[in-house]
Backbone as a printed PyTorch tensor [residue, N CA C, xyz], in Angstrom:
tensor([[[  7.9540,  10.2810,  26.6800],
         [  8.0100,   9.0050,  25.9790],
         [  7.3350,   9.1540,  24.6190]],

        [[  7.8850,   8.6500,  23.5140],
         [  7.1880,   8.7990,  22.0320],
         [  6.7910,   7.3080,  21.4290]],

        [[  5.4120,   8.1470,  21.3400],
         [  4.7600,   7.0960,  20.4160],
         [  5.6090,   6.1940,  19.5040]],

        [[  4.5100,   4.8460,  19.6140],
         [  5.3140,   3.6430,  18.2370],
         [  4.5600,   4.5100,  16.9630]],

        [[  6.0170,   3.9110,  16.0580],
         [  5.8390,   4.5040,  14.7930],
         [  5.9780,   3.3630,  14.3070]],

        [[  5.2340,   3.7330,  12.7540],
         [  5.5380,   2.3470,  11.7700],
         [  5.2200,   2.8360,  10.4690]],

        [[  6.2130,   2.2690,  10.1370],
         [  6.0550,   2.5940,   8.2570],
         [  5.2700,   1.8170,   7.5520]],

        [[  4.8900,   2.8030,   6.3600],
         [  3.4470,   1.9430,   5.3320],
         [  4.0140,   2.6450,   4.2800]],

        [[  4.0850,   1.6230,   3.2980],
         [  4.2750,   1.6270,   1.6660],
         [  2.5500,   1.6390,   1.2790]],

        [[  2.2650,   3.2480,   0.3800],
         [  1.0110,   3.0850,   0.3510],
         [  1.1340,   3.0910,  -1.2560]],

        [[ -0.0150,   2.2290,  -2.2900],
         [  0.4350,   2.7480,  -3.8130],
         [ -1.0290,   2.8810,  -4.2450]],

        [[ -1.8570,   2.5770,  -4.3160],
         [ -2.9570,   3.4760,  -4.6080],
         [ -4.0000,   4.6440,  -3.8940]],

        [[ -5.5010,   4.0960,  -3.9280],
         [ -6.1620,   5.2630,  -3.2770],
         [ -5.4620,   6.1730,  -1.8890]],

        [[ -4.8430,   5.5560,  -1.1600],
         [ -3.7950,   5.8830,   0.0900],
         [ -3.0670,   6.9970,  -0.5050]],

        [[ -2.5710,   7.0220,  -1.7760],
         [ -1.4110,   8.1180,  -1.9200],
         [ -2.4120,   9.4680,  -1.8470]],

        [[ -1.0280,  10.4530,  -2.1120],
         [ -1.2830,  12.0600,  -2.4270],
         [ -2.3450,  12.3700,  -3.8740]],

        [[ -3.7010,  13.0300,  -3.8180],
         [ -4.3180,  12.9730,  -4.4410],
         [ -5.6420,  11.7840,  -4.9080]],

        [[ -5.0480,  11.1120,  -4.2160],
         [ -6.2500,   9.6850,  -3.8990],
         [ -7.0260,   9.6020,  -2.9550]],

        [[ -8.2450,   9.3550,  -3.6850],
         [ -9.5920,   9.3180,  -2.9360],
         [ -9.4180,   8.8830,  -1.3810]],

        [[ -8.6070,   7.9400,  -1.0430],
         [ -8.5480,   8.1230,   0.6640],
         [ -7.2940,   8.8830,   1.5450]],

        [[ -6.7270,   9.5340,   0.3480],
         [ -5.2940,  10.1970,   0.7680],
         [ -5.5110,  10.7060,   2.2750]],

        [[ -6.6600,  11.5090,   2.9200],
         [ -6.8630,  12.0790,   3.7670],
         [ -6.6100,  11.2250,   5.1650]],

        [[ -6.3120,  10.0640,   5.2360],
         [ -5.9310,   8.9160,   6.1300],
         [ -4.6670,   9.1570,   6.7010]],

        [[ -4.1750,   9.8380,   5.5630],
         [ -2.4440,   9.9850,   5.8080],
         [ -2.0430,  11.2730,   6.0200]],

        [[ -3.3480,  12.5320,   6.2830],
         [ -2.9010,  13.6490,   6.3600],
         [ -2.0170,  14.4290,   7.3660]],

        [[ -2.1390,  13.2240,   8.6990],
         [ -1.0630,  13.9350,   9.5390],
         [ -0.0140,  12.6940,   9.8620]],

        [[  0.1560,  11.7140,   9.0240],
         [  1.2500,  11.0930,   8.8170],
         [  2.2550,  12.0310,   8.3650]],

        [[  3.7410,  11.6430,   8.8650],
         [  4.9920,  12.1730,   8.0760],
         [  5.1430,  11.5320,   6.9020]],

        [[  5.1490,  12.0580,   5.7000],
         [  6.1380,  11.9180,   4.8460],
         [  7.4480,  11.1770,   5.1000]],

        [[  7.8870,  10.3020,   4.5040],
         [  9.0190,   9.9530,   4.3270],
         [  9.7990,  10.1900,   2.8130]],

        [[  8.7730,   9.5470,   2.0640],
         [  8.9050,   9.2430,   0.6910],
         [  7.9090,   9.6270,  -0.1340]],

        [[  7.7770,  10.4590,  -1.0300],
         [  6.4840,  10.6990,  -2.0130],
         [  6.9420,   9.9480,  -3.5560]],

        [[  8.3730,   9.7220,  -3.5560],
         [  8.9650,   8.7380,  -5.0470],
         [  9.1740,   7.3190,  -4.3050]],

        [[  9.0560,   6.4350,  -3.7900],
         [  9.1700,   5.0840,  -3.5070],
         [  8.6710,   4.5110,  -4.2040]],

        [[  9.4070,   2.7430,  -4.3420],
         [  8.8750,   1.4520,  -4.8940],
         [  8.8820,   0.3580,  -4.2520]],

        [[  8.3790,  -0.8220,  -4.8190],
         [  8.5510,  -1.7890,  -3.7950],
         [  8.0750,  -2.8040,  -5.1420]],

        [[  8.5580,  -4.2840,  -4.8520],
         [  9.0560,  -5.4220,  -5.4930],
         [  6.9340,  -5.8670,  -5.8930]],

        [[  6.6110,  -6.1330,  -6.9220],
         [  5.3460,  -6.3530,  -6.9020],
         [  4.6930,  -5.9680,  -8.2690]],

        [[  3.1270,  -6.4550,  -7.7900],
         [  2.5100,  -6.3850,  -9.3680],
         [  0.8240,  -5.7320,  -9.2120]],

        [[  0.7180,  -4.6850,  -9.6980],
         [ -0.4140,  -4.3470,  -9.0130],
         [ -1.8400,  -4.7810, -10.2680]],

        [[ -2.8460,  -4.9300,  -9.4230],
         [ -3.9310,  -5.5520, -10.3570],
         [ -5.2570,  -4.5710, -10.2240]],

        [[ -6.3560,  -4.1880, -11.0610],
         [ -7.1640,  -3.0750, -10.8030],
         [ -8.4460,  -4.0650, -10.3540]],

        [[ -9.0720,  -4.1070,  -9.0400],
         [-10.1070,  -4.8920,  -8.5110],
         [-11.2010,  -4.5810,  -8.9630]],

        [[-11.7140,  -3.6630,  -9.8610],
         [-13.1900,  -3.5650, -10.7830],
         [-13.7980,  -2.8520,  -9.3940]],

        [[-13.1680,  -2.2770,  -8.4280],
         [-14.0900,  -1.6100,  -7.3610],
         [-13.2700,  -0.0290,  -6.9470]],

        [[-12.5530,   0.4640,  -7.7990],
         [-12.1020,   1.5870,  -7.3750],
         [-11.2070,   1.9180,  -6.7420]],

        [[-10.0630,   0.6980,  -6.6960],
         [ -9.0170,   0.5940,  -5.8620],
         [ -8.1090,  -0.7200,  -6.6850]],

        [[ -6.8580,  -0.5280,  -6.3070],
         [ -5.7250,  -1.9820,  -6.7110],
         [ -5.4150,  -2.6800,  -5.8020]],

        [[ -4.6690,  -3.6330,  -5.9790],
         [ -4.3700,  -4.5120,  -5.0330],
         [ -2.9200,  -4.6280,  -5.6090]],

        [[ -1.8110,  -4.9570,  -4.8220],
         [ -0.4240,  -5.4420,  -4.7740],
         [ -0.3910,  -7.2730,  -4.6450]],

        [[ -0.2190,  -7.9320,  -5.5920],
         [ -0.0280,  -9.1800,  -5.5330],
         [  1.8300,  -9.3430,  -5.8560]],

        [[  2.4210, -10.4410,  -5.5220],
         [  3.9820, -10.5220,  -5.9260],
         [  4.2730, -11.0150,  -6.5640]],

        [[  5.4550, -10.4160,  -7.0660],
         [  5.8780, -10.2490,  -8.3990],
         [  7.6480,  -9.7530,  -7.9760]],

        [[  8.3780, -10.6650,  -8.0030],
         [ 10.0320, -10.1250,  -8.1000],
         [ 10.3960,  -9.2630,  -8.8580]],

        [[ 10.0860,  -9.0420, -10.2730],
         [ 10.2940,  -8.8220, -11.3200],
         [ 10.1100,  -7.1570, -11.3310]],

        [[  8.9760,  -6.9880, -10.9160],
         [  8.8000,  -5.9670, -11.3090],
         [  8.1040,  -5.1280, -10.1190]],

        [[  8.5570,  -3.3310, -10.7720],
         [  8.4580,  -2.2570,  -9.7230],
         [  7.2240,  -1.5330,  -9.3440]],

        [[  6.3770,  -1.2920,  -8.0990],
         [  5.0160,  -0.7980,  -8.1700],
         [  5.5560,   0.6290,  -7.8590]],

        [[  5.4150,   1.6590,  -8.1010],
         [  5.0340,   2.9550,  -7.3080],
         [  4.6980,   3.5490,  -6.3270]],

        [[  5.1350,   4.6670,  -5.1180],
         [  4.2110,   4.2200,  -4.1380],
         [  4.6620,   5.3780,  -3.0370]],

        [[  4.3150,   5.2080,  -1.9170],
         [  4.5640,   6.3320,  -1.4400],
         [  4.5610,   5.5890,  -0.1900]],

        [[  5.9970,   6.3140,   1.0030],
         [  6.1770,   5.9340,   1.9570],
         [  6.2900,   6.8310,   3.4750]],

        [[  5.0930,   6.0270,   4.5300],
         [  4.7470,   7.3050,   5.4480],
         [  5.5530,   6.8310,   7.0390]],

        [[  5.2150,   7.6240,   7.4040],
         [  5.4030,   7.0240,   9.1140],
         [  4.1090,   6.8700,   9.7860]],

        [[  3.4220,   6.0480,  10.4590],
         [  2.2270,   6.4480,  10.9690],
         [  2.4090,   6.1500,  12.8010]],

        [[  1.0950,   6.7630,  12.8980],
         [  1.0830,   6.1800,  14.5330],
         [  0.1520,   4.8580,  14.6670]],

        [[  0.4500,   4.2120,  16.0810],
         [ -0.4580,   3.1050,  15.6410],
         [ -1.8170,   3.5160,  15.5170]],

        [[ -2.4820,   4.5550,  16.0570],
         [ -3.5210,   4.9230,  15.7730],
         [ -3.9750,   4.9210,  14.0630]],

        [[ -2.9970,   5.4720,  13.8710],
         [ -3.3270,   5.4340,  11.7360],
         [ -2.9470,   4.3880,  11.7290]],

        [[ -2.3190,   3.2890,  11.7580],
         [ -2.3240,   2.0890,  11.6360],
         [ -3.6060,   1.2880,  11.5210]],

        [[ -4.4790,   1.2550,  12.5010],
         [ -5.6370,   1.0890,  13.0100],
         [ -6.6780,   1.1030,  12.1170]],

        [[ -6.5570,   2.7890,  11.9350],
         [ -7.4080,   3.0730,  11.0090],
         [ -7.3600,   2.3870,   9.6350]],

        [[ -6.0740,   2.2500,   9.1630],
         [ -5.7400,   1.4590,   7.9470],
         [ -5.9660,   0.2480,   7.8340]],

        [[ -5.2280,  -0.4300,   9.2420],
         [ -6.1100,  -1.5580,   8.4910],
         [ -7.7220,  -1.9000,   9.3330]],

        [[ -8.6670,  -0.6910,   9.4060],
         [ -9.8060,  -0.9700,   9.0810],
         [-10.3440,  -1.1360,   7.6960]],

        [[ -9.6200,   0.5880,   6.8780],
         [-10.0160,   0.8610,   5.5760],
         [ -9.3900,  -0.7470,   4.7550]],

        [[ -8.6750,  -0.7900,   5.0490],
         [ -7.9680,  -2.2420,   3.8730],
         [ -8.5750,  -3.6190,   4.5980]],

        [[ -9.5220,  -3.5850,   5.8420],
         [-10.3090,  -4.8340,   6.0670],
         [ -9.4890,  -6.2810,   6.3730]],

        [[ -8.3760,  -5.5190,   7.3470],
         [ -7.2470,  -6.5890,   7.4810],
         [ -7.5150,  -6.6690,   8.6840]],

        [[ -7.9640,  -7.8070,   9.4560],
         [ -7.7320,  -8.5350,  10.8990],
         [ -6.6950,  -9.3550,  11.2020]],

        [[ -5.9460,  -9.3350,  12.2470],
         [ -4.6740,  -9.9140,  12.1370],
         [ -5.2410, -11.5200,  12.3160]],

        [[ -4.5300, -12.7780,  11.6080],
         [ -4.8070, -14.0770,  11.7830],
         [ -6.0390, -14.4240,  11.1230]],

        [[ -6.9720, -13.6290,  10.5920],
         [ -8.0950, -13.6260,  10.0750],
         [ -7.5080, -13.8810,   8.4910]],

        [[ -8.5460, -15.7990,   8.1470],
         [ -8.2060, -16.0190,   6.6380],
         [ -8.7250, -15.8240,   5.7210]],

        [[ -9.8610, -14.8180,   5.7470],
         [-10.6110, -14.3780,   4.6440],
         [-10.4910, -12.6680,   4.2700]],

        [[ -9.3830, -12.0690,   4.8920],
         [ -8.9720, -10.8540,   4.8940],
         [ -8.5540, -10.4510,   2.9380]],

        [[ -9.5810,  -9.0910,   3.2540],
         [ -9.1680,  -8.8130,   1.6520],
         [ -7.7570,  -8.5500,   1.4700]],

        [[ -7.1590,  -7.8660,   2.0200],
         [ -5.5700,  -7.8560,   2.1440],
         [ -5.1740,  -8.2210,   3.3420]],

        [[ -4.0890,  -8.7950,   3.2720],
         [ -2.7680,  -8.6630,   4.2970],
         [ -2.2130,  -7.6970,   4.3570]],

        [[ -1.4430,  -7.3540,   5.6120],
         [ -0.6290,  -6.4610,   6.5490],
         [  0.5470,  -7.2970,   6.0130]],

        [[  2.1740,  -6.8180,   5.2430],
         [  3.2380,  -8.0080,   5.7050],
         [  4.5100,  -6.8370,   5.3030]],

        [[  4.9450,  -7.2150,   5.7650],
         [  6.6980,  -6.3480,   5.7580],
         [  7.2830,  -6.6590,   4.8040]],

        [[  7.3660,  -5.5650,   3.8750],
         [  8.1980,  -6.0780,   2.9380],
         [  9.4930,  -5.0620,   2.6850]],

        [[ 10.5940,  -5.0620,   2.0590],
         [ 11.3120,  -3.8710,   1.5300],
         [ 10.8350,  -2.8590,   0.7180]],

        [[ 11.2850,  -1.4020,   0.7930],
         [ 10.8470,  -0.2620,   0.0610],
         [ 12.1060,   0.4040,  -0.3560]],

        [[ 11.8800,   0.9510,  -1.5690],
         [ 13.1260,   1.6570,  -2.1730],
         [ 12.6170,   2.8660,  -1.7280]],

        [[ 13.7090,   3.8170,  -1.6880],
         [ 13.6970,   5.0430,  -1.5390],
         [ 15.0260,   5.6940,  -2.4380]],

        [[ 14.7280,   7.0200,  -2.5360],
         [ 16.1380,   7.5850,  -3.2630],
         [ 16.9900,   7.5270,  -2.0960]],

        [[ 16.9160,   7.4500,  -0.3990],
         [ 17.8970,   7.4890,   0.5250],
         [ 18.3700,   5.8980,   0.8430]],

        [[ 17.7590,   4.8430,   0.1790],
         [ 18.0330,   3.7830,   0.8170],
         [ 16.6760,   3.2410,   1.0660]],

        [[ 17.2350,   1.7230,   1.3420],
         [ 15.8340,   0.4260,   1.6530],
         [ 15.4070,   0.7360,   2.8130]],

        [[ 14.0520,   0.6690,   3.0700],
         [ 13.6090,   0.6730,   4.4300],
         [ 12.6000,  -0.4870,   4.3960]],

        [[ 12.2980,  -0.9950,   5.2410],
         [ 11.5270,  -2.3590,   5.6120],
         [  9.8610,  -1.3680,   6.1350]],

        [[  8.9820,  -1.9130,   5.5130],
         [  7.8280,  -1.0640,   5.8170],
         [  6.5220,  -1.9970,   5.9800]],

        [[  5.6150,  -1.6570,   6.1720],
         [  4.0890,  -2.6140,   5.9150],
         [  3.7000,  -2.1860,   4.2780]],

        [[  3.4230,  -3.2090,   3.7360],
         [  2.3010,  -2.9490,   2.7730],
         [  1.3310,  -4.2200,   2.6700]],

        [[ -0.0040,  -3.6850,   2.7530],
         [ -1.2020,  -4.5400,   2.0270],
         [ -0.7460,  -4.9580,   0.8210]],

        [[ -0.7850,  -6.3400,   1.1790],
         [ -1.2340,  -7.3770,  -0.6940],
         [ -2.3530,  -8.2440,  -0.3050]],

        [[ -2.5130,  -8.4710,  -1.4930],
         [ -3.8790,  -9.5930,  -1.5930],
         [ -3.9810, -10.6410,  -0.8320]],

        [[ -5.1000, -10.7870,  -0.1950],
         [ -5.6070, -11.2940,   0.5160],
         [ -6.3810, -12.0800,  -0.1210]],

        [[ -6.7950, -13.1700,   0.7200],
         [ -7.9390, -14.4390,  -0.0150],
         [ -8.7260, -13.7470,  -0.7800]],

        [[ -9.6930, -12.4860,  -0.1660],
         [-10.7850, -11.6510,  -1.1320],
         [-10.7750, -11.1760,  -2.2250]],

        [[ -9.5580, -11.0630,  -2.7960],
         [ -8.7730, -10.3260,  -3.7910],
         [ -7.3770, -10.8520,  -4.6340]],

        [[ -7.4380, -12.3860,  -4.3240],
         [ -6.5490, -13.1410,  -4.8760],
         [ -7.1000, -13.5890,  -6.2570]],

        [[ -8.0140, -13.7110,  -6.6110],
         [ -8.5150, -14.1360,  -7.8040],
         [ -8.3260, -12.5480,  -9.2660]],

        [[ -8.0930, -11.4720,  -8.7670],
         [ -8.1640, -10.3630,  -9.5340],
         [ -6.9280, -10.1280, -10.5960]],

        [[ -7.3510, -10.1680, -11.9690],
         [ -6.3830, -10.8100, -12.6790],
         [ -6.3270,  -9.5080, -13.4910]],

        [[ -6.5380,  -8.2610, -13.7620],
         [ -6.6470,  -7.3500, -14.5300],
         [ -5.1430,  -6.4650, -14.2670]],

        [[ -4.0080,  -7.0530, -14.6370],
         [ -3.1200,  -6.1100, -14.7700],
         [ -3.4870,  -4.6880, -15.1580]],

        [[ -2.3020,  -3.8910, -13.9340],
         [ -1.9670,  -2.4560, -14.0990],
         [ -0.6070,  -2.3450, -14.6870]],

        [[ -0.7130,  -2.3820, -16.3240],
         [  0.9720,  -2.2890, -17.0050],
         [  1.7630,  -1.0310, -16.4530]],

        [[  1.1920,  -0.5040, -16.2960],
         [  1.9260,   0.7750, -15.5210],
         [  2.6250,   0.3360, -14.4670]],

        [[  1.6970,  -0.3380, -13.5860],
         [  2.1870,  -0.3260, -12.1180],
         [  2.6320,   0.7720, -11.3200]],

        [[  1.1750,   1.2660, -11.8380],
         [  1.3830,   2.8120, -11.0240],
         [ -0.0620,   2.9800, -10.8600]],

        [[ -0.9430,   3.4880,  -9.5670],
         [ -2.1100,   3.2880,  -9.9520],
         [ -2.7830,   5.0060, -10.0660]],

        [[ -1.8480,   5.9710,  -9.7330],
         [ -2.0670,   7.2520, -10.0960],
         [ -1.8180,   7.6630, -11.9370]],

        [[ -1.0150,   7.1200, -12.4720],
         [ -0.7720,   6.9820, -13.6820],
         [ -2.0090,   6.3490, -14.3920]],

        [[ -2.4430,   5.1920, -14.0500],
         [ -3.4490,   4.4010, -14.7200],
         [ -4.5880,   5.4280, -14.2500]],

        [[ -4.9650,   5.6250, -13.4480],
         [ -6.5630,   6.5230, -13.2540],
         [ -6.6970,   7.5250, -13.9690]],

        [[ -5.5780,   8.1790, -14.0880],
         [ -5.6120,   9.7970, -14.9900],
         [ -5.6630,   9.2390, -17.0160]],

        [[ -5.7830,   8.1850, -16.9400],
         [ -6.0670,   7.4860, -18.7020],
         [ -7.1970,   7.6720, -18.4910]]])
């Protein structure tokens, strides 16, 4: 019998080369070029946040995890399910891929992190750190 799997659209510290990349080290790969519909903002703490935005494209990278990395994630992103003071939300949204849309999890802002107004014009948050 095989484990539940679940996909995560990750776009900052989470990706390849980011300070918590190691979360995802025995996640599969799906996607290392993905996007997803959104607007990312820099929280003055060493990390972005995904707030929405139709308009425009974030960057990002798309994994498979087990629920175990699930778990772990949303410890690191401080998401309790039903809980209203969560710095991010857990929510399903669509992900581009060069093979096609896939429906995935990504963290956006949460009550803790709804007030953070410092656009990332990039909307890329590996792009913006290396300035």
């Amino acid at each position: 019998m095989s484990e539940q799997t679940y996909l995560v659209f990750v776009y900052g510290t989470l990706r390849k080369g980011g300070a918590n990349a190691h979360y995802l080290n025995e996640a599969k790969v799906i996607s290392l070029t993905s996007w997803a519909l959104g607007e990312l903002h820099d929280t003055g703490y060493g990390y972005p946040v995904l707030k929405d935005n139709q308009e425009r494209k974030v960057s990002g990278e798309l994994y498979e995890v087990t629920t175990d990395e699930l778990v772990q994630l949303d410890q690191l992103e401080d998401y309790v399910s039903g809980r209203k003071s969560n710095e991010y939300e857990r929510v399903v949204r669509t992900v581009y891929t060069e093979e096609g849309e896939r429906e995935a999890f990504v963290y956006i802002a949460g009550k803790q992190l709804s007030d953070c107004y410092n656009t990332i014009e990039e909307n890329d948050w590996i792009l913006y750190t290396k300035c």
